[in-house]
N, C-alpha and C positions, 0 to 999 in steps of 0.2 A: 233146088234152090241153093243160092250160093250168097255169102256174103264176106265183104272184107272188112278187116280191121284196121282203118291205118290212123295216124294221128299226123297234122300236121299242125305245128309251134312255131310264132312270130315273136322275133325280140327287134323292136326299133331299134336303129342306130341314127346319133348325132354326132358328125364330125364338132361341134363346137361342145358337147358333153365329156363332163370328167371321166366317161367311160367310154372307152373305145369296144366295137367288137367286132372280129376279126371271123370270117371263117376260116375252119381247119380243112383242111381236106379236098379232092375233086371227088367224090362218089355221088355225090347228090344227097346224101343224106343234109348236109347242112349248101344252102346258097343265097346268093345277095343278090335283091332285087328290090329297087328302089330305094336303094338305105335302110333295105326290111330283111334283120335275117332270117331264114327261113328252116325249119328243119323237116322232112317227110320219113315218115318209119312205116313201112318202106318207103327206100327210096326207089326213083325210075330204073335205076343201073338193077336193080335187086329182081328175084322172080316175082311172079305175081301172086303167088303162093303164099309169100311170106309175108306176116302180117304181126299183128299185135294178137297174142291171146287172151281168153278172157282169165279173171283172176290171177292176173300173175303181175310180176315185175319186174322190168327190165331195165340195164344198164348200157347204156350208149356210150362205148367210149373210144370208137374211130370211125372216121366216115366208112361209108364201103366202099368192099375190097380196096380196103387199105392197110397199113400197119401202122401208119403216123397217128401218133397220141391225139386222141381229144375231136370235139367236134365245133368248137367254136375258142378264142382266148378272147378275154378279157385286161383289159390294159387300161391302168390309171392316167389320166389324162390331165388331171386336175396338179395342183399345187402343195395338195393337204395330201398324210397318208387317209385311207378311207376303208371299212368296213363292208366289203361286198357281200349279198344273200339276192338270193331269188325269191320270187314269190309268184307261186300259180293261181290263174285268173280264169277261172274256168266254171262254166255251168251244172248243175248238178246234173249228174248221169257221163259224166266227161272224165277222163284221165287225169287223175293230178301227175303232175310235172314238176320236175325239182332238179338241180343243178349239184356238180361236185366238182371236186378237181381232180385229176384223173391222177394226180401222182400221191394222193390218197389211197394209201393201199385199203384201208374203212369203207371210201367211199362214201364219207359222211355229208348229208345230205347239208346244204349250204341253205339255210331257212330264213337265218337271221333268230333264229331260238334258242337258244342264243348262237347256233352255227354260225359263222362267215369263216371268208379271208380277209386279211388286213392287208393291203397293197398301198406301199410307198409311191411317189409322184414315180412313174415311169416303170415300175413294174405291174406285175402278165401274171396270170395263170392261164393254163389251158383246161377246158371245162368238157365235160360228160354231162347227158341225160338220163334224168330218171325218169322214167314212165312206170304210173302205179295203174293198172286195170280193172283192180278191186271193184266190184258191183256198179261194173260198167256195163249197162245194155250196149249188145251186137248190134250195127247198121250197116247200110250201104254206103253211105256219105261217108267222107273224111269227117273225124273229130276235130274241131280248130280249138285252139286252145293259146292263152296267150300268157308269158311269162313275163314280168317285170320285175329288172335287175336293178338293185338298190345300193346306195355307196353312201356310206355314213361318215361324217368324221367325228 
């Protein structure tokens, strides 16, 4: 018997929203389809091996096989500067999911707890994924899980 662990995470995008976002990277871990970013851990490029463990935590923070920082930026679009956090949407028995900036050498998770970034009209970070797997039951299905990015002024 064999089973895998993967997670895959949707963040909407609206070109007319104070928040832009952008994928990083060609590996597959992060992709746009339909105005929907998408993130797969693992991604298609990756073996099929590799997967999410259980109990454990992980830090996303280049597409694969790549070197370039981050898996997604985030870009103020708006007028006002703004307070950006994540927030994971997800059912119980599922992965929470949380966001960082990767030039955080912390790694501090961006919650809105009071965590964010504060980004002026036209500035970017570029963002990492946290996967937490903590008393996640093992399936065969992908984990869907969705994260909603918040922008405060």
């Amino acid at each position: 018997m064999t089973a895998r662990r993967d997670a895959e995470v949707d963040l909407e995008s609206d070109a007319n929203a104070y928040l832009g976002l952008l994928e990083v990277g060609q590996g597959g871990r992060s992709t746009t389809e339909n105005d929907l970013l998408k993130f797969e851990f693992p991604s298609d490029s990756e073996p099929s091996n590799v997967g999410l463990g259980s109990d454990s935590i992980y830090h996303f923070e280049t597409d694969a096989n790549s070197n370039q920082a981050g898996l997604f930026e985030v870009v103020n679009q708006g007028a006002n500067t703004v307070e950006v956090y994540g927030e994971s949407i997800n059912d119980p028995g599922s992965p929470m999911v949380a966001i960082y900036d990767v030039s955080d050498p912390a790694k501090q998770i961006l919650d809105g707890n009071p965590n964010s970034v504060a980004l002026s009209p036209g500035d970017s970070f570029i963002g990492g994924m946290r996967i937490d797997t903590h008393d996640v039951p093992i399936k065969d299905d992908p984990y869907e899980v969705t994260l909603r990015l918040h922008a405060e002024i």
